[in-house]
C-alpha positions as CSV (number, residue, x, y, z in Angstrom):
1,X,99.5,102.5,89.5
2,X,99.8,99.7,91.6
3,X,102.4,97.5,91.6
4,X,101.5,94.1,89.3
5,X,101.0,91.2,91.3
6,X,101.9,87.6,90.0
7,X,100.4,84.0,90.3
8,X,102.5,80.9,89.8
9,X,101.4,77.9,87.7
10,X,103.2,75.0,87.7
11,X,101.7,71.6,86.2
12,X,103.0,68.2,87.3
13,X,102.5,64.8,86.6
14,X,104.2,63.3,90.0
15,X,107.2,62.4,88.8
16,X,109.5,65.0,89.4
17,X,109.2,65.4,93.2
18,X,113.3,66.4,94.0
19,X,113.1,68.7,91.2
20,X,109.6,70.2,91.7
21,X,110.7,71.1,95.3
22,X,113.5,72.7,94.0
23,X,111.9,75.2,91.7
24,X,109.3,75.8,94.4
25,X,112.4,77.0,97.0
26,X,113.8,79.1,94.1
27,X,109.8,80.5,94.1
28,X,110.3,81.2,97.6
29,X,113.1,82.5,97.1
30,X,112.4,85.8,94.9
31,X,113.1,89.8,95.7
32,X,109.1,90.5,95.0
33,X,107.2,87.2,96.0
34,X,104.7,85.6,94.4
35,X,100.7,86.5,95.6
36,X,100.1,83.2,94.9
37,X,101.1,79.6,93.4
38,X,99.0,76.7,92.2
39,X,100.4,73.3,91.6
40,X,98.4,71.1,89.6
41,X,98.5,67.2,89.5
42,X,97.8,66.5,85.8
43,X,96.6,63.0,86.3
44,X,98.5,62.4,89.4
45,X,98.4,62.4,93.1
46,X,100.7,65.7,94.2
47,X,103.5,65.1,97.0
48,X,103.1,67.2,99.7
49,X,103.6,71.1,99.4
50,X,104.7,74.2,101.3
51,X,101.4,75.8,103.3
52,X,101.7,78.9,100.6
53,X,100.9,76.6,97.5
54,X,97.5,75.5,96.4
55,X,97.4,72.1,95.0
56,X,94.8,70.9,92.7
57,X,94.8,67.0,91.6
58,X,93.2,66.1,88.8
59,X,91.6,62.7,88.2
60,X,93.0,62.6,84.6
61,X,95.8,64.3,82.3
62,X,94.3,67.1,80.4
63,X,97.4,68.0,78.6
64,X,99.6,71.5,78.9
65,X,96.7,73.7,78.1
66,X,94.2,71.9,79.9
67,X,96.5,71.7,82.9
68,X,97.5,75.5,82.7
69,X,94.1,76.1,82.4
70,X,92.9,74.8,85.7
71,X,95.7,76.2,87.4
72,X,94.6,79.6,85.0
73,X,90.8,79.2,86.4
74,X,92.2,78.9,90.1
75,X,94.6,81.8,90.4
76,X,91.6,83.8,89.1
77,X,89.3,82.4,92.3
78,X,91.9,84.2,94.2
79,X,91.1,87.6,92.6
80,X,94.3,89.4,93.1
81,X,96.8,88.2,90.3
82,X,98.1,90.5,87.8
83,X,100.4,88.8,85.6
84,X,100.5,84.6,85.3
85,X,103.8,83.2,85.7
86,X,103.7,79.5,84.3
87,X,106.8,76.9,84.7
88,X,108.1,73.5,84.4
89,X,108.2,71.5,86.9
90,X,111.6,70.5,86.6
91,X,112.5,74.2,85.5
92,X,114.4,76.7,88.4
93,X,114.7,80.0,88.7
94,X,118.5,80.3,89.6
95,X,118.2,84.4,90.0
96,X,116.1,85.8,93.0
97,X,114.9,88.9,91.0
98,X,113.4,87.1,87.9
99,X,110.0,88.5,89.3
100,X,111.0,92.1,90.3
101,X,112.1,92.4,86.8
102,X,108.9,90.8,85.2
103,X,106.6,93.1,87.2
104,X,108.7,96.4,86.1
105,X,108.4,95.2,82.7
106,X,104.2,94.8,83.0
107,X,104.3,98.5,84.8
108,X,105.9,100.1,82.4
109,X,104.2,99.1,79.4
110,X,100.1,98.1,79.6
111,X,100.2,96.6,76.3
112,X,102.7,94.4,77.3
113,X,100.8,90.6,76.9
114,X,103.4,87.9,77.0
115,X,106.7,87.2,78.1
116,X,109.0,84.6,77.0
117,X,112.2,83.4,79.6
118,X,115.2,81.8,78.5
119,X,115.5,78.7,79.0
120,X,119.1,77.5,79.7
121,X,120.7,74.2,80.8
122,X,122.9,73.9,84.2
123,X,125.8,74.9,81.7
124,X,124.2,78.3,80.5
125,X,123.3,76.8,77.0
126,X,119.6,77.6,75.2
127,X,118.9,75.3,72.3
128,X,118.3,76.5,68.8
129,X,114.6,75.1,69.6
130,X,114.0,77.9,72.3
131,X,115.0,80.8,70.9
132,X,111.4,82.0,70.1
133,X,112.4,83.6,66.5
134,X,114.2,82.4,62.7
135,X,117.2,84.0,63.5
136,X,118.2,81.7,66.7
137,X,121.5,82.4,66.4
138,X,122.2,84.8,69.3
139,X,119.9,83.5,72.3
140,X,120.7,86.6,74.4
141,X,118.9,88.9,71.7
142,X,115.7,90.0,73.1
143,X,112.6,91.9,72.2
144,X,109.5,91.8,69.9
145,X,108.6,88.4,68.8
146,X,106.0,86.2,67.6
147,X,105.6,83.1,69.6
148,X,107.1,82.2,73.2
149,X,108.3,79.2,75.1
150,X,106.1,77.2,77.7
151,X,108.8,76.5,79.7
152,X,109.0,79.6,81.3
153,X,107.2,82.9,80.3
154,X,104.4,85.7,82.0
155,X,100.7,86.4,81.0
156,X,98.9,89.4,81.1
157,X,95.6,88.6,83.1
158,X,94.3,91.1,81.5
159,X,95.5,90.0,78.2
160,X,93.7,86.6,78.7
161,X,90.6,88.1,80.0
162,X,90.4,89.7,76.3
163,X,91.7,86.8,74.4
164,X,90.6,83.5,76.3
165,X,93.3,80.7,78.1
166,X,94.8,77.8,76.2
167,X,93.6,76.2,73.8
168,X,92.4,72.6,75.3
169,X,92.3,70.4,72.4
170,X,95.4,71.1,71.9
171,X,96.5,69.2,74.5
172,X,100.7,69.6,73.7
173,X,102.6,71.3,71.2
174,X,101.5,74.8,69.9
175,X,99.2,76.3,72.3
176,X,101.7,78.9,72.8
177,X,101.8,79.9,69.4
178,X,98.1,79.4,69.2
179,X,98.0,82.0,72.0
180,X,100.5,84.7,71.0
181,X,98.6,85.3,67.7
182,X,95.5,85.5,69.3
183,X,97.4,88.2,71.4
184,X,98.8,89.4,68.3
185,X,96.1,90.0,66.5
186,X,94.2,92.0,69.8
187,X,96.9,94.2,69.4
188,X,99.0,92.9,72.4
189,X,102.8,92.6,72.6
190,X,104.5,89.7,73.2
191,X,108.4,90.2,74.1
192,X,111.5,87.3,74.5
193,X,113.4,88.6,77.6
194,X,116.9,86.6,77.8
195,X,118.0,87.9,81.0
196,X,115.0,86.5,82.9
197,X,115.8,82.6,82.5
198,X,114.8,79.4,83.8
199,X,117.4,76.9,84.1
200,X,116.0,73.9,82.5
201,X,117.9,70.4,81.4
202,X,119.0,70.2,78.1
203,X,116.3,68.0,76.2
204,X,114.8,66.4,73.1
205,X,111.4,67.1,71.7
206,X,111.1,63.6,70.2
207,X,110.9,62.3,74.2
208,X,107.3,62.3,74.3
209,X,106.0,59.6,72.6
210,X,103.2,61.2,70.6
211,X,105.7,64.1,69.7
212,X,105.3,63.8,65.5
213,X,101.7,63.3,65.6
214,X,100.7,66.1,67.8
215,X,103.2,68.8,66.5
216,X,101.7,67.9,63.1
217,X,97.8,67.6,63.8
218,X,98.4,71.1,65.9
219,X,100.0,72.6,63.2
220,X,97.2,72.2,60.6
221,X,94.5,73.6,63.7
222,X,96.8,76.4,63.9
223,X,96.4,77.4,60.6
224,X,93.0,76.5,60.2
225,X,92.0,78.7,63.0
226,X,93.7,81.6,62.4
227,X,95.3,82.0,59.3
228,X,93.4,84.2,56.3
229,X,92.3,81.5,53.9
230,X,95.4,82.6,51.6
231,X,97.9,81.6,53.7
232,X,96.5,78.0,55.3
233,X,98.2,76.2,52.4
234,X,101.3,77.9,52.1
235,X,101.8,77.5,55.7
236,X,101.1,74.0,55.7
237,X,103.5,73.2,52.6
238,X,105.9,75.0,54.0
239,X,106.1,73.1,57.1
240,X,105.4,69.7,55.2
241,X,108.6,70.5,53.3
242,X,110.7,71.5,56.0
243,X,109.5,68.4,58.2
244,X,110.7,66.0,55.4
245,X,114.3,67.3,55.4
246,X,114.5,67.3,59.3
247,X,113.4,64.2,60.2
248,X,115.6,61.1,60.1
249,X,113.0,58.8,61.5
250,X,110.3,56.6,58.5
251,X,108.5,56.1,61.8
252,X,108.4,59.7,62.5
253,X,107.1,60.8,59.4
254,X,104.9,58.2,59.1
255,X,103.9,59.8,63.0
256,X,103.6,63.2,61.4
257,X,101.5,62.6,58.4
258,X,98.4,60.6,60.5
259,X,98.7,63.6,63.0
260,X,98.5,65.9,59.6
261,X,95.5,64.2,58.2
262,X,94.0,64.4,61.3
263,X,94.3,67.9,61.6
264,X,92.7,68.0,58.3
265,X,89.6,65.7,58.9
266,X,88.9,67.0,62.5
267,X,88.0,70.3,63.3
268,X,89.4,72.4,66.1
269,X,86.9,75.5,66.0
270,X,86.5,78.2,66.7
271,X,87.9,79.6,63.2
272,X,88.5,83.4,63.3
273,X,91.5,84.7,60.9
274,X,93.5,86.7,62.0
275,X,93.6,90.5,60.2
276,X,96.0,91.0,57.4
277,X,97.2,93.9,59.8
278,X,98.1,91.4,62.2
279,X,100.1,89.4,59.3
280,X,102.2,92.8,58.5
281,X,103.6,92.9,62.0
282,X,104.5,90.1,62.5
283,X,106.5,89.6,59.2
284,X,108.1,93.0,60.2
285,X,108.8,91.1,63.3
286,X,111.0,88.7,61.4
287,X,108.5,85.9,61.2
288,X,105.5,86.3,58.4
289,X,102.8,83.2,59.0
290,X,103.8,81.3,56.3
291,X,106.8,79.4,58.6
């Protein structure tokens, strides 16, 4: 079998030049490289780039999973990408074999769809927020999970040709998770691998300004797309509860709750549940749909 070949992505918004050249010399910098990377200006103009990148301005921000997909439809035009590797901008690979190990791990195993890095701050710390699992305890335990990290992670090309690229409307917060069930439920694996890891600064969700109301207007398309009728409202209360405990902020919640109406008033098609076969693995796997 030949050897899987892999495509950067990497989505900027021209703000991050020192950093983005940074992670693109770690790129460089890898045992196996890297058939091919695409930098995409999300909105912005892009500063000028080694002669093996392709850049691709857009005129406007389409958000994560429009970005990624753009930089998804060009790696494609290319024809000869196995496996998608997509990273932040101000992310770097501080080990040169990240990709020798991510194509072994494709090689080996063809039902192998996604894979999650670690993301870890210039002091080796992961926050509890990106170990892809409930029990976050232990950031160095890998294997079998349900959701993964956009910071850092590999996608089967394959696995998208089956399942479809990100979801646009989306625009931030959950279209990884809206992507690993869709994976999920086609029967592909999706696998947290801590000793691949992507050194990235420590940070706070809440940055981004429409943080509460996209996390919350995502989370009701989530489940309205892909949950089994049975399990949209217990999903949705559950995360309505827990979201009232966490949040400190009246102008957060207040944040949260238009984004949650909104999810409930506009539609996000197209709606396919997934199997309640798919809902048994992945509460075997530690995390049932329901949180």
């Amino acid at each position: 079998m030949r050897h899987p070949r892999v495509g950067v992505a990497i989505l900027t918004m021209g703000t991050r030049p020192a950093e983005l050249a940074d992670l693109l010399a770690s790129i460089a910098g890898q045992d196996t490289p890297a058939a091919r990377v695409v930098v995409v200006g999300n909105g912005s103009p892009l500063p000028p780039l080694p002669e093996w990148a392709t850049g691709v301005e857009l005129p406007e921000n389409l958000g994560v999973a429009g970005g990624r997909n753009v930089a998804l439809a060009r790696l494609r035009e290319f024809g000869d990408v196995d496996v998608v590797v997509d990273l932040d901008d101000d992310g770097l690979l501080i080990s040169p074999d990240v990709f020798t190990r991510l194509t072994e791990m494709y090689a080996a195993d063809r039902r192998l769809g996604v894979v999650g890095f670690r993301i870890a701050d210039e002091r080796g710390r992961t926050q509890r927020r990106h170990v892809p699992r409930l029990r976050a305890a232990d950031p160095m335990r890998g294997g079998p999970v349900t959701t993964f990290l956009g910071g850092g992670h590999g996608l089967s090309v394959r696995m998208l040709d089956q399942i479809g690229g990100w979801p646009e409307p989306f625009f931030y917060a959950h279209e990884e998770t809206d992507l690993a069930w869709r994976a999920l439920d086609a029967g592909w694996k999706v696998h947290y691998e801590p000793e691949l890891v992507l050194r990235h600064p420590w940070t706070s969700p809440t940055r981004h300004a429409v943080f509460h109301r996209m996390v919350a207007r995502n989370r009701v398309w989530l489940a309205k797309r892909h949950l089994p009728a049975l399990l949209v409202p217990l999903y949705l209360a559950t995360w309505t509860a827990m979201t009232i405990v966490r949040t400190r902020s009246a102008a957060g919640l207040r944040a949260w709750f238009g984004g949650f109406a909104e999810g409930v008033r506009v539609p996000c098609p197209p709606r396919r549940p997934m199997r309640w076969a798919t809902v048994w693995r992945m509460t075997r796997l530690g995390r049932p749909p329901v949180i």
